[in-house]
N, C-alpha and C positions, 0 to 999 in steps of 0.2 A: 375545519379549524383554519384559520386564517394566518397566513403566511408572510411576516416582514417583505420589502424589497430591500435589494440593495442598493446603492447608489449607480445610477447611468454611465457614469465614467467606470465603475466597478466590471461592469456586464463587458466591456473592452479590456480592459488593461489585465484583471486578471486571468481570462486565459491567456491571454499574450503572454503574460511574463511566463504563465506555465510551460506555452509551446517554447518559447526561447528556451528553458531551462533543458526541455527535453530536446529540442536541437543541439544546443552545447554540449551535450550529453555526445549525441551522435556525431557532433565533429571533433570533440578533446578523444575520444575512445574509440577513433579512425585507427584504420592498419596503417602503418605509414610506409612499411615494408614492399620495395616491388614483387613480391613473392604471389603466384595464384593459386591458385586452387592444382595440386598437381594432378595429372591424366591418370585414371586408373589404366594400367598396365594387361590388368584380365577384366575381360566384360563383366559387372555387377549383375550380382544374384540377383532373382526380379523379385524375393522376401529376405525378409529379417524378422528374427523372430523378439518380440517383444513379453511382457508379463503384464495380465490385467486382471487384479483383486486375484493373484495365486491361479489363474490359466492362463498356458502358455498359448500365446495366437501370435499369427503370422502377420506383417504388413509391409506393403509396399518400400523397397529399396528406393530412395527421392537420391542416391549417389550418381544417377542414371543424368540429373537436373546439371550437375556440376556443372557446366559451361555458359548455360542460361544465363540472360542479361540478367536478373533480379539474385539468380546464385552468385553471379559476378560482383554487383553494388552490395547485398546483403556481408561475402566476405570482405569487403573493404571497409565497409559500415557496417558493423556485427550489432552496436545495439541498436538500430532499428527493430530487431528483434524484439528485445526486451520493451523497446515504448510501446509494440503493438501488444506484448501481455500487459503492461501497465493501462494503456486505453482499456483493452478489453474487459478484463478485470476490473478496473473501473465503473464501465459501460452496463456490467452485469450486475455487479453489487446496488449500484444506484437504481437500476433499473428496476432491481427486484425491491428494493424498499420503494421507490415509486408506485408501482402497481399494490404493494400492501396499505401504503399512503392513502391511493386515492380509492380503495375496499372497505375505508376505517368508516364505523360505522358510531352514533353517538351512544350505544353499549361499550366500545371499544374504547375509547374518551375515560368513559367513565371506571372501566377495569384499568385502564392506566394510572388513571386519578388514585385508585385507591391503591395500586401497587406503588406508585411515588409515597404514599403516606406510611406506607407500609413500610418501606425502605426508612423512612426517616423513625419510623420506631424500633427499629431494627437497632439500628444507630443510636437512638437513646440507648440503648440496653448495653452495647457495646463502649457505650461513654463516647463517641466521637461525630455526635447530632450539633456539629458547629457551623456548620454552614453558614448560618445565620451571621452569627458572630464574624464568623470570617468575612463576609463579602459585607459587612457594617465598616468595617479595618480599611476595609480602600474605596470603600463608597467616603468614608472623613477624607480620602486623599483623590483627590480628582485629578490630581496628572496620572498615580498609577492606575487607578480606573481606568483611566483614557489607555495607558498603554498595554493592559491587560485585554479591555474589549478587540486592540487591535491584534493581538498574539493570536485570542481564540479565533477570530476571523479570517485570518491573514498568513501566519505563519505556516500552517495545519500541511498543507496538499502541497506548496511550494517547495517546504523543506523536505516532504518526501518523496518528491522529484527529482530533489535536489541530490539528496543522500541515495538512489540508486542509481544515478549518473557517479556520483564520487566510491561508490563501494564497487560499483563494475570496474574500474578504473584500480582501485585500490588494494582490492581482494583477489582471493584465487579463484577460478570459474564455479568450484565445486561450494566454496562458504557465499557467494554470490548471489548463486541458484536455493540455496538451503533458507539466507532471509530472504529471499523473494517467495517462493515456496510458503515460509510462516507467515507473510503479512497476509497472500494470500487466501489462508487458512482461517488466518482474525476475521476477513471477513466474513468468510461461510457463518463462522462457529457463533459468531456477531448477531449477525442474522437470522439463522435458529433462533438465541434467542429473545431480541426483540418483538420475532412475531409472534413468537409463541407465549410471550410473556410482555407486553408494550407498559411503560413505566414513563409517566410524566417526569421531567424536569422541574428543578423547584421555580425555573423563572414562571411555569404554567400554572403552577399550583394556587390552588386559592388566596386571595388577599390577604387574608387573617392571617396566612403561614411566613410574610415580612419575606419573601424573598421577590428581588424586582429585576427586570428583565435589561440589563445594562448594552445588550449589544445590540438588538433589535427595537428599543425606545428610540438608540439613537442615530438608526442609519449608518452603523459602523460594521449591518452583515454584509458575509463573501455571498456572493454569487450564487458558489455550489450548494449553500444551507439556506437560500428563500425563493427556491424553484418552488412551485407547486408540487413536484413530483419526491419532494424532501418529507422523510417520517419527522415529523417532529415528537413522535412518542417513543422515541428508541434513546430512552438516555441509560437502560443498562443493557450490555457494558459500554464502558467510555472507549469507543477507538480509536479518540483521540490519544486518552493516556496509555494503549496498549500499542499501539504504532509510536510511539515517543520514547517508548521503554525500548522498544527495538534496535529504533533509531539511535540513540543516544549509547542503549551498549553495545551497539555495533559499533558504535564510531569508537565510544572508548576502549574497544578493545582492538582494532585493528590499525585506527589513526594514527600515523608516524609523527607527527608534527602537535607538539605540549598542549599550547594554545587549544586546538580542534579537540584533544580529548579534552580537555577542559571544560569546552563548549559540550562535548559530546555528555561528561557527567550532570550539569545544568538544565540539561535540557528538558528531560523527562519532569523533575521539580518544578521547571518554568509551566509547562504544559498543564503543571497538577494545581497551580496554583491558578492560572489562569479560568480552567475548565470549573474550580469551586467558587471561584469570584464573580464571575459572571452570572453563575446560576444556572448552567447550560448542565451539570451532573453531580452528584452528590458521591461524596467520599465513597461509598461502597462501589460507584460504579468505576471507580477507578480502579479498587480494588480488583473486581471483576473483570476490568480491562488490562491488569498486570496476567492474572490463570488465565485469560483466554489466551494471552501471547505467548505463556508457558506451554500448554497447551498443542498448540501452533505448533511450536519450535518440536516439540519431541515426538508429533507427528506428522512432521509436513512430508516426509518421503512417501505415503498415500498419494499426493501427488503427480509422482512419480508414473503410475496406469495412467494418465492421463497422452503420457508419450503414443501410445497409441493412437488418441486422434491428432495429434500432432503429426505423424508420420501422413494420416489421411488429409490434412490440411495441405501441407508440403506439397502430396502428392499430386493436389489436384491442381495447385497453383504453380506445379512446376516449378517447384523450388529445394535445393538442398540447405537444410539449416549451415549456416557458415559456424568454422571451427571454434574450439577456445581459444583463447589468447596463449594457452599455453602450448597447445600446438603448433600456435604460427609461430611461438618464439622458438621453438626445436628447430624448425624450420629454417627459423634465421638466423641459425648461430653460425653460420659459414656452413651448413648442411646441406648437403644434396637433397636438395625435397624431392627429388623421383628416385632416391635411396628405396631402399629394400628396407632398412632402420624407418626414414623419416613415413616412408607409404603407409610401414604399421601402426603406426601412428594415428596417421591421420583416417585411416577404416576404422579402427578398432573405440572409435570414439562414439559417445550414447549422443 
């Protein structure tokens, strides 16, 4: 199946803006505090005992790293962290629908085909087979078209760069790691099942079915959705609109400032409206993309066993994961951070 480009100028600018975005991340959500890392006082145990899927195993203490140059830049610069789960996670998700991509075979095509048609009779029954109708509504209006194609293309990956640089910053360490944790999980769960299940988009779908492909006719795709290594039969669930749901009620629910919740309630709508207009998902799959972020959220502490190979990663890179922010703020409330109070602190941390 053959894959849109994007525009030349595209294949530059937007990872740039991406990395800026996660740079700003990593200089606005600096320690600014001269405060380090304090000296453990008793030699470090050489385990800690961890939990994976309910057994208890033992792994390497990385408190042993505390001094190390990378433990030193990492506490001063903590979300570095977090960009390299955001790369990676990234890295893997994509990777793995790549390799299913380029596996598909023209059987595979054709069970999409008919699971996209299947979906839209689904939809008839349901009373809500509007698609059509709908993306006719702004196909009559060619500026919101035009700004619609740009939403689904453009906004998607930037804003969710954007919004875990402003919730690290804005949240407590613990609701932080819990939506980083569920977006994480959208993926897995994502993934299941488009390969197990691949469902054409209605822009793919046969002629007869009136739905036309607005963003890739017109050289308006990102980058990251006309690689070669892009499924383009994964349109159930939408992750777009289940990372938008996230996004938008996290922000509305933790955002200080009117405005931003405001933006934060709009968002997920904008997202829903955009992903129908185009033709890149059909109303169920949104649906689907709201349960799998449900989903997500009220399982993301399975996650959690994964601290284990994290302990193993640390260990061999010679690195101590740098503290929460809310420990280094114990730390700087005029406290003796080599206290007997602030020490327990800062051990007794996951």
């Amino acid at each position: 199946m053959s894959v849109a480009e994007s525009s030349p100028l595209g294949l530059i600018l937007e990872p740039t803006i991406v990395f800026t975005i996660l740079g700003a991340g990593v200089y606005f959500n600096r320690i600014h505090s001269p405060v380090y890392p304090p000296k453990d006082p008793h030699p470090p145990l050489p385990y800690r005992e961890r939990t994976f899927f309910g057994c208890k195993v033992s792994t390497r203490d990385t408190s042993v790293w505390r001094t190390t140059t990378l433990s030193r830049l990492l506490f001063r610069y903590p979300f570095i962290i977090e960009v390299c789960y955001w790369v990676l996670t990234y890295l893997v998700y994509q990777g793995a629908r790549g390799v299913t991509a380029l596996t598909f075979t023209e059987s595979t095509t054709d069970l999409a085909r008919e699971n996209g048609m299947w979906i839209l009779e689904v939809e008839n029954i349901l009373g809500i087979d509007t698609e059509r109708e709908f993306q006719r509504f702004f196909l009559d209006r060619p500026f919101w078209m035009g700004v619609l194609n740009r939403v689904y293309s453009f906004v998607h990956i930037p804003a969710t760069v954007g919004f875990f640089g402003y919730m690290y910053y804005q949240t407590s360490s613990a609701t932080f790691t819990r939506i980083r944790r569920t977006m994480a999980l959208c993926n897995l769960y994502a993934f299941i099942v488009f390969t197990t299940w691949p469902a054409m988009p209605p822009r793919l779908l046969p002629k007869e079915y009136g739905f036309i492909d607005t963003v890739h006719s017109t050289r308006i795709a990102s980058v990251w959705t006309t690689n070669a290594f892009c499924n383009q039969l994964a349109a159930m669930p939408s992750l777009h609109f289940g990372y938008a749901f996230i996004v938008g009620t996290s922000i509305l629910v933790h955002a200080h400032w009117k405005p931003l919740r405001i933006l934060g309630a709009l968002y997920a709508p904008l997202i829903l409206v955009a992903i129908v207009a185009t033709a890149n998902h059909y109303f169920l799959d949104a649906i689907a993309g709201f349960f799998v972020a449900i989903l997500a959220y009220f399982t993301n502490n399975v996650l959690l066993n994964l601290l284990v190979i994290e302990d193993l990663v640390l260990w061999v890179l010679r690195i101590e994961k740098p503290p929460t922010k809310e420990q280094v703020q114990f730390m700087t409330r005029g406290t003796d951070y080599e206290s007997e109070e602030s020490m327990k602190v800062w051990y007794e941390r996951v």
